[in-house]
C-alpha positions in Angstrom: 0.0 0.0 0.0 1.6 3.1 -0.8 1.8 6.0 1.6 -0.8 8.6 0.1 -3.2 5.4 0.2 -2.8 4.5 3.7 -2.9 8.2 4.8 -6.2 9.0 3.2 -7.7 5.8 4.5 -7.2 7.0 7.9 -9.4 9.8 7.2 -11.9 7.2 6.0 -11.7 4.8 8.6 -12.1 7.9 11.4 -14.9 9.1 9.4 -16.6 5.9 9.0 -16.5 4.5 12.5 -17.8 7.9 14.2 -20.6 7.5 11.9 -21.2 4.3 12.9 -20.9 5.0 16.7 -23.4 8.1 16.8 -26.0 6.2 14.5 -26.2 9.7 12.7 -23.9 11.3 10.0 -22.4 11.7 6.3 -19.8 8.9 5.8 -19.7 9.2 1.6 -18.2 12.3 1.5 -15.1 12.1 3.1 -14.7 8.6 2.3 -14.6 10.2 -1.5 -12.3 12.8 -0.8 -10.3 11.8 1.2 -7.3 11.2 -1.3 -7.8 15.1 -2.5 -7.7 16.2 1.5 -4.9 14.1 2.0 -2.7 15.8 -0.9 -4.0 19.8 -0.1 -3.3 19.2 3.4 -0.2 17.7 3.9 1.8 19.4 0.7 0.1 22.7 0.0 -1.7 23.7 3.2 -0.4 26.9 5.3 -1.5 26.5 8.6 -0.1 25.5 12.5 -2.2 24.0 14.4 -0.6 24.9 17.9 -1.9 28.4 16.9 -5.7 28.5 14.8 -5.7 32.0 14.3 -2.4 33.1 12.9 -3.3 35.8 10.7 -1.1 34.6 7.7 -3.0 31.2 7.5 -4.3 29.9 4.6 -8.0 29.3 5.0 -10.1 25.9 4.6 -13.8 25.5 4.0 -16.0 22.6 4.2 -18.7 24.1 2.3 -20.4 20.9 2.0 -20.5 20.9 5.6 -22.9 17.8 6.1 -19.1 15.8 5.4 -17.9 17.4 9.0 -16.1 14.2 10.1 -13.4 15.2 7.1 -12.7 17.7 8.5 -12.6 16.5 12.3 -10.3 13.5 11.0 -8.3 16.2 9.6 -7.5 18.3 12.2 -7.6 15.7 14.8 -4.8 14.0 12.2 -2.4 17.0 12.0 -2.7 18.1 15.5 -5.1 20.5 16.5 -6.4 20.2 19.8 -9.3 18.0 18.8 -8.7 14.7 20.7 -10.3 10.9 19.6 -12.3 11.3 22.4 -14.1 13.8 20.5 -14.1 11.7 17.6 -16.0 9.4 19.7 -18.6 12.3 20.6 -19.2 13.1 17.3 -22.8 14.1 16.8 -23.0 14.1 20.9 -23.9 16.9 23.2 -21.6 19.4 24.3 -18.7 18.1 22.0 -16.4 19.5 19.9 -17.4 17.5 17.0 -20.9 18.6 16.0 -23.4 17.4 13.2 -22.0 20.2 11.0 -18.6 22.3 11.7 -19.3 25.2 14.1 -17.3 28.1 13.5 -16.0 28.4 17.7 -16.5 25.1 18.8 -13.8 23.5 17.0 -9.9 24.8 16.8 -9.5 24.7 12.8 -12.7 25.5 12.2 -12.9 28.7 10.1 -16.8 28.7 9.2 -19.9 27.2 10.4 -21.0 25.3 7.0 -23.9 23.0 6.6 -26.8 25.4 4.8 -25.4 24.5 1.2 -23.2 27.1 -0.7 -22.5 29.4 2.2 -19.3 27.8 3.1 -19.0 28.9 -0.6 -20.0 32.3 -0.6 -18.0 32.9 3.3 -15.1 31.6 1.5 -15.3 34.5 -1.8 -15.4 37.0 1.0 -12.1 35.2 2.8 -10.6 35.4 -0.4 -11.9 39.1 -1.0 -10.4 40.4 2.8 -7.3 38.7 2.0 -6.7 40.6 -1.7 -7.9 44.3 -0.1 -5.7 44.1 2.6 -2.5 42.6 0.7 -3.3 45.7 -1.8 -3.4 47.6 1.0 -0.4 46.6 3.4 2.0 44.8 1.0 5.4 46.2 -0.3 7.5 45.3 -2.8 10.5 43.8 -0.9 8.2 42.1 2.2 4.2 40.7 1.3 3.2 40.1 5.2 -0.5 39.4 3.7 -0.1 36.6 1.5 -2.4 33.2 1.9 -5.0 31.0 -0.2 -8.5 30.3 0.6 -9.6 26.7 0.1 -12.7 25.2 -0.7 -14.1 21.6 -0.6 -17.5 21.7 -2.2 -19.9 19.7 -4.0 -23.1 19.5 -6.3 -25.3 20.4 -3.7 -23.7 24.2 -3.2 -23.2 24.2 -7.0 -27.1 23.6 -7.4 -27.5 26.6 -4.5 -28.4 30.0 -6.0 -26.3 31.5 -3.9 -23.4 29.8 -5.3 -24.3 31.9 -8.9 -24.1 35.0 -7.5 -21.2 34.5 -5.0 -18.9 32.9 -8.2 -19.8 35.0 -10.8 -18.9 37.8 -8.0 -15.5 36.5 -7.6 -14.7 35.9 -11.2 -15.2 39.8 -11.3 -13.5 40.8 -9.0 -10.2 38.1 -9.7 -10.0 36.4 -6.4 -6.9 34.6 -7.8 -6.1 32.8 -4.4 -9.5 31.7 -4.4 -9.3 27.6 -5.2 -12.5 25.6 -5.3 -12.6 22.1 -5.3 -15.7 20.6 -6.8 -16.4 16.7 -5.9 -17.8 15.8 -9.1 -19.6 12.3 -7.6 -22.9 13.0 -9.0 -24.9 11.3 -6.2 -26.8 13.6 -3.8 -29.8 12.8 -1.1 -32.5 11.7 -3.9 -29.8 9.5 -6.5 -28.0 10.2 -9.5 -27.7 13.7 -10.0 -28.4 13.8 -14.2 -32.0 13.7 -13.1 -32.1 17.3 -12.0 -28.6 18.9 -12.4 -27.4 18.6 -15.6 -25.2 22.1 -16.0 -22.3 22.0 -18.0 -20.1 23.0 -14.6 -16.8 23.9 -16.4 -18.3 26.0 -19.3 -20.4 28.1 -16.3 -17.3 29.1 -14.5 -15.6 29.7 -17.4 -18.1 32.2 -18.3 -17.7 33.7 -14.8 -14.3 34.4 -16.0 -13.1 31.3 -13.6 -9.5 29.2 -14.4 -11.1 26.0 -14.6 -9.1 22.3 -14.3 -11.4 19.6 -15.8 -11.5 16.1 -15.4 -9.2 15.4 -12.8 -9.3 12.2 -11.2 -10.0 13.0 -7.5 -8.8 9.7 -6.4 -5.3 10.3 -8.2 -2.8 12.2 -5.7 -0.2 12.9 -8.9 -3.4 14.3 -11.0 -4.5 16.7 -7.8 -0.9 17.7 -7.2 -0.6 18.6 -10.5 -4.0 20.9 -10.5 -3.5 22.6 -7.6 -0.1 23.7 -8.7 -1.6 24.7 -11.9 -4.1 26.6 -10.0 -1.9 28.5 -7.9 -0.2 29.7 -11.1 -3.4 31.1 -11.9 -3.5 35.0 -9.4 -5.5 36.8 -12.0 -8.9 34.7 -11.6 -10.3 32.1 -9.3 -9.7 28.1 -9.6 -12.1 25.1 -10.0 -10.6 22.1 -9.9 -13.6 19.6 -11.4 -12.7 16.6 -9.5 -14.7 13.2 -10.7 -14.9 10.9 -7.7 -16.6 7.8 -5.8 -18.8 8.7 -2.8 -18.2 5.9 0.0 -15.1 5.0 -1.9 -14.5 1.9 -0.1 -17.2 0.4 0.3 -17.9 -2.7 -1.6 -21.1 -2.8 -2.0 -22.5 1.2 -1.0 -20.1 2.9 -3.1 -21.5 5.4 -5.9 -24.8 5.3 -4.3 -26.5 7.7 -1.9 -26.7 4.8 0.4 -23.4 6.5 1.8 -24.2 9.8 1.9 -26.4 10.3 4.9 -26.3 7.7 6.9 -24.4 4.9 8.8 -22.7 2.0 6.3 -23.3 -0.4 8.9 -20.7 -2.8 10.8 -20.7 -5.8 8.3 -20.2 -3.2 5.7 -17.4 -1.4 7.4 -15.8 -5.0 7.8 -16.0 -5.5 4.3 -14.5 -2.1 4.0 -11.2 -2.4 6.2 -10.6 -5.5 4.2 -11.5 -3.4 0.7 -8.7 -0.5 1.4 -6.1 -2.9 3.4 -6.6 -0.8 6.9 -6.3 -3.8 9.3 -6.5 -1.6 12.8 -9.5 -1.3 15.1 -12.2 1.6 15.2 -10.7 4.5 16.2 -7.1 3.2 16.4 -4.5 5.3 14.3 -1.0 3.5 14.2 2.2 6.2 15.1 3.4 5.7 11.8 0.2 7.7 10.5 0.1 10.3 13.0 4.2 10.9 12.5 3.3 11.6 8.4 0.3 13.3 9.0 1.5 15.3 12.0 1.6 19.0 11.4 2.8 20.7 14.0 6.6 21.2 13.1 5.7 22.7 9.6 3.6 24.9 10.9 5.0 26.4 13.5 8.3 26.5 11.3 6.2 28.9 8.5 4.3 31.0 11.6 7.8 31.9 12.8 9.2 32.4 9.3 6.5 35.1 9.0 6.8 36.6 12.4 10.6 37.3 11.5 9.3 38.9 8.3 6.6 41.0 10.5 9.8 41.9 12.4 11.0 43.4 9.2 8.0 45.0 8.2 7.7 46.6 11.6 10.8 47.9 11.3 10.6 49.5 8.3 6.9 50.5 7.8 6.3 50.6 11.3 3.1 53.0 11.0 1.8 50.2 8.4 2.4 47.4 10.8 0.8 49.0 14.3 -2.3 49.9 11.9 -2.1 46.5 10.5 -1.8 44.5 13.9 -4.9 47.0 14.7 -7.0 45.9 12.5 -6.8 42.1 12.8 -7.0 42.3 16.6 -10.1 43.8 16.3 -9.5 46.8 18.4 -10.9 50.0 17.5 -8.7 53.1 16.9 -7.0 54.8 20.1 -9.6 58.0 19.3 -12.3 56.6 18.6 -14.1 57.6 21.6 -13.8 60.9 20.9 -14.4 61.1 17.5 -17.7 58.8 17.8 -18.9 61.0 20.2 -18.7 64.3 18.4 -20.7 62.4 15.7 -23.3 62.2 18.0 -23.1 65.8 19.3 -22.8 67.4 15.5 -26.1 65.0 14.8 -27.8 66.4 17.9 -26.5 70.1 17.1 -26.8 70.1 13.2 -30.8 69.4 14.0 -31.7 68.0 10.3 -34.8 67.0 9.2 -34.2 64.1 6.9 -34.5 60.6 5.8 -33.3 58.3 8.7 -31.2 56.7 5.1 -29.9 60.1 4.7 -29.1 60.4 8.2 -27.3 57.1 8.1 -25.2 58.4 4.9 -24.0 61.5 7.6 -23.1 58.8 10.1 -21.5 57.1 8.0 -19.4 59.6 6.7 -18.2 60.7 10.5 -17.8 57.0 12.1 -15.6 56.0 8.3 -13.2 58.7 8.4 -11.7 57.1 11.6 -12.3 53.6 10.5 -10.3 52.6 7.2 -11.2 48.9 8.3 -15.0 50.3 6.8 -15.8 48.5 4.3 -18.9 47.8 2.6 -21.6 48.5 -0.4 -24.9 47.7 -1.6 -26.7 45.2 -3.6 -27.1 47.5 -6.8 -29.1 50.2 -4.4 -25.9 52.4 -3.9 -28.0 55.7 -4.4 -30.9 54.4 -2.8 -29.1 52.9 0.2 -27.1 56.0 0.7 -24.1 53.5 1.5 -21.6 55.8 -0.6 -19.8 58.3 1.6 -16.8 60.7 0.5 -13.8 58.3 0.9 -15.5 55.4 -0.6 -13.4 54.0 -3.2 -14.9 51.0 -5.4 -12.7 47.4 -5.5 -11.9 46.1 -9.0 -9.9 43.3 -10.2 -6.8 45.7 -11.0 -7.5 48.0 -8.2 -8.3 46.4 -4.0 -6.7 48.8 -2.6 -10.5 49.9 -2.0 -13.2 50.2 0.3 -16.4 49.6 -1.7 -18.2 47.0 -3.1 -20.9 47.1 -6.1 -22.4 43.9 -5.2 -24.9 43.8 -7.6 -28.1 42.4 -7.2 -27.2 39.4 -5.1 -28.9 39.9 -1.5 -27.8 36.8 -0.2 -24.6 36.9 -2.1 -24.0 39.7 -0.7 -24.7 39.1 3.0 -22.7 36.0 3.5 -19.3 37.1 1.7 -19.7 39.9 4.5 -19.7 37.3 6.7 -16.3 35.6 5.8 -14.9 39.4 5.7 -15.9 39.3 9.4 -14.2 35.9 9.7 -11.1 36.7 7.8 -10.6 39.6 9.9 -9.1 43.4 9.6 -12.4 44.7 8.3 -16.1 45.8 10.0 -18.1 44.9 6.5 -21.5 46.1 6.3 -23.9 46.3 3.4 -27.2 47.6 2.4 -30.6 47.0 0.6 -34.5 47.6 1.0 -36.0 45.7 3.9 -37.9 43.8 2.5 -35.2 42.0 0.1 -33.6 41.0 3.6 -35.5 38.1 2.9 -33.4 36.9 0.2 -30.5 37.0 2.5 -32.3 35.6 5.4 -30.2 32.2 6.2 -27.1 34.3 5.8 -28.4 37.0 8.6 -28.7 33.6 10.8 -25.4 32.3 10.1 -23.8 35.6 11.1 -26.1 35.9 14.2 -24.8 32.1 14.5 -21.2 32.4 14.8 -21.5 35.9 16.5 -19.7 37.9 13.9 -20.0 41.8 13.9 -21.6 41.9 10.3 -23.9 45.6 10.0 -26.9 44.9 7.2 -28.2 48.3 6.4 -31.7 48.1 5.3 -33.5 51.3 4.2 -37.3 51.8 2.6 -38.5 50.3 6.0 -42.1 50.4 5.7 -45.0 51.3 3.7 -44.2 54.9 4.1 -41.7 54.3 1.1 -45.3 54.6 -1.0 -45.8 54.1 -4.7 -43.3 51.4 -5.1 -46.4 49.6 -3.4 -47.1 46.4 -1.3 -43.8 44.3 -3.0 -41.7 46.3 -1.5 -43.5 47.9 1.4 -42.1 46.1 4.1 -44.6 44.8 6.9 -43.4 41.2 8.7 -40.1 41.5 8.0 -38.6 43.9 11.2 -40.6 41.2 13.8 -38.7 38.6 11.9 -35.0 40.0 12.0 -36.2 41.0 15.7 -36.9 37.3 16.5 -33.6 36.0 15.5 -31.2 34.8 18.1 -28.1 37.1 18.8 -29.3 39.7 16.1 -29.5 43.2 17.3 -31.9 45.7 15.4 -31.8 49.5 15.3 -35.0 51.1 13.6 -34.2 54.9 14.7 -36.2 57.9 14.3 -34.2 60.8 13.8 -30.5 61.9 13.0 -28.9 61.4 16.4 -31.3 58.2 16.8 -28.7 56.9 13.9 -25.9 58.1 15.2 -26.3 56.0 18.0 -27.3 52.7 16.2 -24.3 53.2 13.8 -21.8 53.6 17.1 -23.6 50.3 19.2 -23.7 48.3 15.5 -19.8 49.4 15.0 -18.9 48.5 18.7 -21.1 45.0 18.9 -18.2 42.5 18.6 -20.6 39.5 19.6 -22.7 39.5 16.6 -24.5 41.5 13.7 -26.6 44.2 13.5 -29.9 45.2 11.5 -29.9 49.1 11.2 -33.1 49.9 9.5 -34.1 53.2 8.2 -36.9 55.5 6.2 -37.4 56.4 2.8 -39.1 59.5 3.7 -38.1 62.8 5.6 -38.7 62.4 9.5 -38.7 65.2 11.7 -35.9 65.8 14.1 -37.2 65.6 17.8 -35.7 67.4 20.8 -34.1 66.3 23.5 -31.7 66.7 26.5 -28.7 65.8 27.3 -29.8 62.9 29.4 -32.0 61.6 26.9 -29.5 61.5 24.2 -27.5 59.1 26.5 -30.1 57.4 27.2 -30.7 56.0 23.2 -27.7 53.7 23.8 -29.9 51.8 26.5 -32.5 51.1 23.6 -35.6 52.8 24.9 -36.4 56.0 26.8 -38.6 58.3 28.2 -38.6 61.2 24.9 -42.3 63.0 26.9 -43.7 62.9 30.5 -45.9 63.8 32.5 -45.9 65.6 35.6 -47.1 62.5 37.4 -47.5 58.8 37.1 -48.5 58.3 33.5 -52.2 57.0 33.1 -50.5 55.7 29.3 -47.8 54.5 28.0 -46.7 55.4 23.8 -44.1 53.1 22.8 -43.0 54.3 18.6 -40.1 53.3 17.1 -38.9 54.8 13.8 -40.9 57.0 11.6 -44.0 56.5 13.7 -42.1 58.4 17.0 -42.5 62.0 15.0 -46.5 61.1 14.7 -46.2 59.6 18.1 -45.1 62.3 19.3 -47.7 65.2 18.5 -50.3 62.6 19.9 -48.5 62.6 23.2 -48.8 66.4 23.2 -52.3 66.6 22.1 -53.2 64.2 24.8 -51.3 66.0 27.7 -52.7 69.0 26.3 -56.5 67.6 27.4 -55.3 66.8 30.7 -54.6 62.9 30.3 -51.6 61.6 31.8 -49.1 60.1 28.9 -46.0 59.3 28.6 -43.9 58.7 25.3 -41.3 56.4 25.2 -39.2 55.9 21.9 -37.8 52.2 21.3 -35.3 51.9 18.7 -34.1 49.0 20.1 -35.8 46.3 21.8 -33.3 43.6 22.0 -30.4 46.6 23.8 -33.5 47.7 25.8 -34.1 43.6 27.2 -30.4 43.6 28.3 -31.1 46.5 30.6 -31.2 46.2 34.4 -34.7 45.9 35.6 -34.5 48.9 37.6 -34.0 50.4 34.5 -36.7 48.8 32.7 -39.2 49.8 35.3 -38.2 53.7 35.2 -39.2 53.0 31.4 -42.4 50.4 31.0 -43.1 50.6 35.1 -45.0 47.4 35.6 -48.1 49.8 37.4 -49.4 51.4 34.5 -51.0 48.7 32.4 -52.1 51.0 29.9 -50.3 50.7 26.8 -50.1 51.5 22.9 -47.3 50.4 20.9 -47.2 52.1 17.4 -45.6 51.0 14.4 -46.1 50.5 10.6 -45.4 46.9 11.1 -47.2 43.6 11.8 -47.8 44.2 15.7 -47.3 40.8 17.5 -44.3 41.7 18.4 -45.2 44.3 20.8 -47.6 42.5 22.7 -44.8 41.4 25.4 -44.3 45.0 26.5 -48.4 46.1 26.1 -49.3 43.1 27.6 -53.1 42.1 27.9 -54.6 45.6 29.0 -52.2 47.4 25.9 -53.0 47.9 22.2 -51.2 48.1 19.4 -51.1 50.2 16.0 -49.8 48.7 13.2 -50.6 46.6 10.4 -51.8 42.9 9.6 -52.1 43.2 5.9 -50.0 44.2 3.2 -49.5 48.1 1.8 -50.8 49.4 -1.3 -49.3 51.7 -4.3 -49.8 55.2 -3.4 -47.7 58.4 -2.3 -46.2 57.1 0.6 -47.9 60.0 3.0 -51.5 58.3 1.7 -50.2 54.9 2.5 -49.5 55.8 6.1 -52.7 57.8 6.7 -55.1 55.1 4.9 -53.8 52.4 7.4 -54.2 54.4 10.5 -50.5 56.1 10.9 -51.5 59.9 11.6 -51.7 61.0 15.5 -55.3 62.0 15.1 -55.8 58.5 14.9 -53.4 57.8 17.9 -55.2 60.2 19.9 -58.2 58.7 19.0 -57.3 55.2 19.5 -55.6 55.9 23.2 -59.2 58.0 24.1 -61.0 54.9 23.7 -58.8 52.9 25.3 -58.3 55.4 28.1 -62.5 56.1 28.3 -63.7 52.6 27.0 
């Protein structure tokens, strides 16, 4: 048995018996490409796994994520702290080694992969990060950014929509350390593949402008040696390397079907297996010999030092380049940002405008980027709509990333999870924008960033049916209650210029995960406030009008509805009731409040309350409760001026006065 051989059946006999001991699991995948992992990682692969995160890594993605136990075999094989034992727990609670990779759970790990074609689409913006900021930071005599991005992927992602507009992206933009590897086996959940997937792979890259390797036998290390090496001649455009291969390779009677592909090949047939490939050890038993080839440890911490001595170099002699650098992929905002940040917030709260909570996120923008050059972002073919565009934006280009902007074109979800592996990659804060109601086409990728916690800012403007005669398609109405509901994502709908401010600093600050910053088509009026107040926006909710004593009603707006909201409060104050007005731009920030807090806000003793917003208004029922009422709207909008729109469905604060009367009388 030759070397290559018995190291690539390693992988499959890890991958096969920690199928077979959690019942559960994708053996036919890494059992099929297992001789292309075996050559990538042990002769091409830049990486140490005594240290996960060195910057100067080159990146690998599962992005046919449902094969995780590759990938576990593979780093528990070259040293990464993922011990057998967690081979054993594969599947199992609490372990390191769950269904599908988890980008913080496992050492190696670089994205969480499962949802077809996102590992894909992280892996263009990986690739993307890595090309800005080698334009940006290389010299001539000393390239301190310099890695490949990987990709394992198969016909699932290919079959993915996303996987159109993220390649055809990429090809544009000539992500030449961008390699792909496509496992060409044919065989997904349902069977043979020619049934419903029948594109002519090769010619479609090629036509994204792709550098495209045909034919290769995937189960032949000397054929994938030599495409690889081809494809890292290839810096000017992207590689796919079209790899034909046997899923459950192996396996003597399961091989080339789906039986492998989801599900446990059984013990008789994992026999028949170990006596198939010649691996005559037990389940989970790797012999020395294996671990001494496959062991990567030396290598790697060999190239990480080679590259800190060049950092020493570069520090030395661009040492301004190198602090900014270090900056950047720490993470760590700039030493004055504090300041600066702030007096974006005063000039808002001076300045007074009355605009478009868009426009006001365009001045934001333009203060909070001028001491951030890790700032980057764009919009999905909305640029002028989005108001994404500020002074210092320069557009990326194949022949020029020495850039800050992105013309994504009209690829939502494209668009969305590329920002996501800019987040993972590091040195950037990516954000990008569209209407709201196209967040729906991105709406897995605003749960994979929420997932794996990474500071991602979606900009979504023409929030509501006050946009107007674009009409009910893209009048928002469900789709703020939906970002609202999921896990770990934070969402800013502001009212007013300093309202944005605000959101823009918390979204810009939030390391833990991303942020939904959602704003108006239409003017909105600037409202007053003190000093007190304006600090008190950064706590989510707060009082903006009281009364002199305890409030007999509550107003909760949020957004454009606060302005409206508002003049009802007065009106109603002005006839002697009792209200108070309280402005929430952001419920999720206000929940994380103390209770002491809360109650100074939404004090449990007044019962009465009316939430207001052009929205479906479910969501507000945990802070009205069952004595409250809501305004909002359980239908979808209609085609007219936008200041129509709102009136016809209620949004006008003669009808809030009239609707808190008759609660307040009724």
């Amino acid at each position: 048995m030759g070397n290559r051989q018995e190291l690539a059946n390693s992988i499959r006999a890890l991958s096969m018996d920690a199928v077979q001991h959690a019942n559960s699991g994708h053996p036919g995948m890494p059992m099929g490409m297992a001789d292309i992992a075996e050559v990538l990682w042990n002769d091409y692969l830049k990486h140490n796994p005594k240290d996960p995160t060195w910057p100067d890594r080159d990146r690998f993605v599962l992005s046919n994520g449902h094969g995780s136990m590759l990938l576990y075999s593979l780093l528990h094989l070259t040293g990464y702290d993922v011990s057998m034992e967690e081979l054993r727990n594969f599947r199992q609670l609490h372990s390191r080694t769950p269904g599908h990779p988890e980008y913080g759970d496992t050492p190696g790990v670089e994205t969480t992969t499962g949802p077809l074609g996102q590992g894909l689409a992280n892996a263009v913006g990986m690739a993307l990060a890595e090309k800005i900021l080698a334009a940006t930071f290389n010299q001539e005599d000393l390239e301190i950014v310099d890695h490949y991005t990987y990709v394992f992927t198969g016909d699932g992602c290919l079959m993915e929509g996303i996987s159109h507009e993220v390649c055809s992206l990429a090809g544009t933009l000539g992500l030449g350390k961008l390699i792909v590897f496509y496992d060409d086996n044919g065989i997904s959940i349902d069977g043979e593949v020619e049934g419903w997937f029948t594109d002519d792979t090769p010619k479609r890259f090629q036509s994204y402008g792709w550098h495209v390797i045909a034919d290769v036998d995937g189960h032949d290390a000397v054929q994938v040696k030599n495409a690889i090496e081809n494809a890292r001649s290839a810096l000017t455009r992207p590689t796919l390397i079209c790899c034909k291969t046997v899923i459950g390779w192996g396996s003597p009677n399961k091989q080339g079907t789906a039986a492998t592909h989801g599900a446990p090949l059984g013990e008789q047939e994992i026999e028949q297996v170990r006596a198939a490939i010649g691996w005559e050890h037990e389940p989970f038993h790797i012999p020395e010999s294996v671990y001494g080839c496959w062991d990567a440890t030396g290598k790697g911490n060999d190239q990480q030092l080679a590259w800190k001595d060049k950092f020493k170099q570069y520090q030395q002699q661009y040492p301004q380049l190198a602090a900014e650098l270090s900056r950047r992929i720490q993470g760590d905002l700039p030493s004055n940002w504090d300041v600066e940040s702030t007096q974006v917030i005063r000039k808002a709260v001076e300045d007074g405008k009355t605009v478009a909570t868009r426009k006001a996120s365009e001045l934001a923008l333009e203060g909070y980027a001028n001491v951030l050059p890790e700032m980057i972002g764009g919009s999905a073919d909305l640029t002028g709509s989005n108001n994404t565009w500020w002074s210092g934006s320069v557009a990326v280009s194949a022949t020029h990333a020495s850039a800050n902007y992105i013309y994504f074109g009209v690829r939502e979800f494209g668009m969305s999870a590329i920002n996501t592996g800019i987040a993972l990659h590091g040195g950037f804060i990516p954000y990008s924008a569209t209407f709201l109601v196209f967040s729906e086409y991105a709406r897995n990728a605003l749960r994979m960033a929420a997932l794996m916690r990474q500071r991602n800012i979606f900009v979504y403007t023409h929030d509501s049916i006050g946009l107007g005669e674009d009409g009910p398609t893209h009048q928002a109405v469900e789709q703020l209650a939906t970002l609202r509901y999921i896990p770990n994502m934070s969402v800013w709908r502001p009212a007013d210029t300093v309202e944005t401010a605000v959101a823009w600093k918390h979204a810009i600050e939030r390391v833990s995960g991303p942020t939904s910053l959602v704003f108006s088509r239409q003017n909105l009026p600037f409202i007053q406030r003190n000093a007190e107040q304006v600090a008190q926006i950064a706590r989510g909710g707060y009082i903006v009008l009281d009364c002199a004593t305890t409030p007999e009603l509550i107003l909760i707006a949020t957004g454009s509805e606060l302005g409206i909201a508002l003049q009802a409060a007065e009106a109603l104050n002005n006839q002697g009731r009792k209200v108070r007005l309280v402005s929430m731009p952001s419920t999720d920030v206000f929940d994380a409040q103390g209770d002491a807090y809360k109650e100074s806000v939404l004090p449990d003793s007044v019962r009465m309350r009316l939430a207001i917003e052009a929205g479906v208004p479910d969501y507000w029922l945990k802070y009205v409760g069952f004595d409250g009422d809501t305004i909002g709207i359980s239908t979808f909008g209609a085609s007219a001026p936008g200041q129509a729109v709102m009136q016809h469905f209620g949004f006008t604060s003669d009808h809030i006065v009239e609707h808190a009367l008759g609660m307040l009388d009724g």
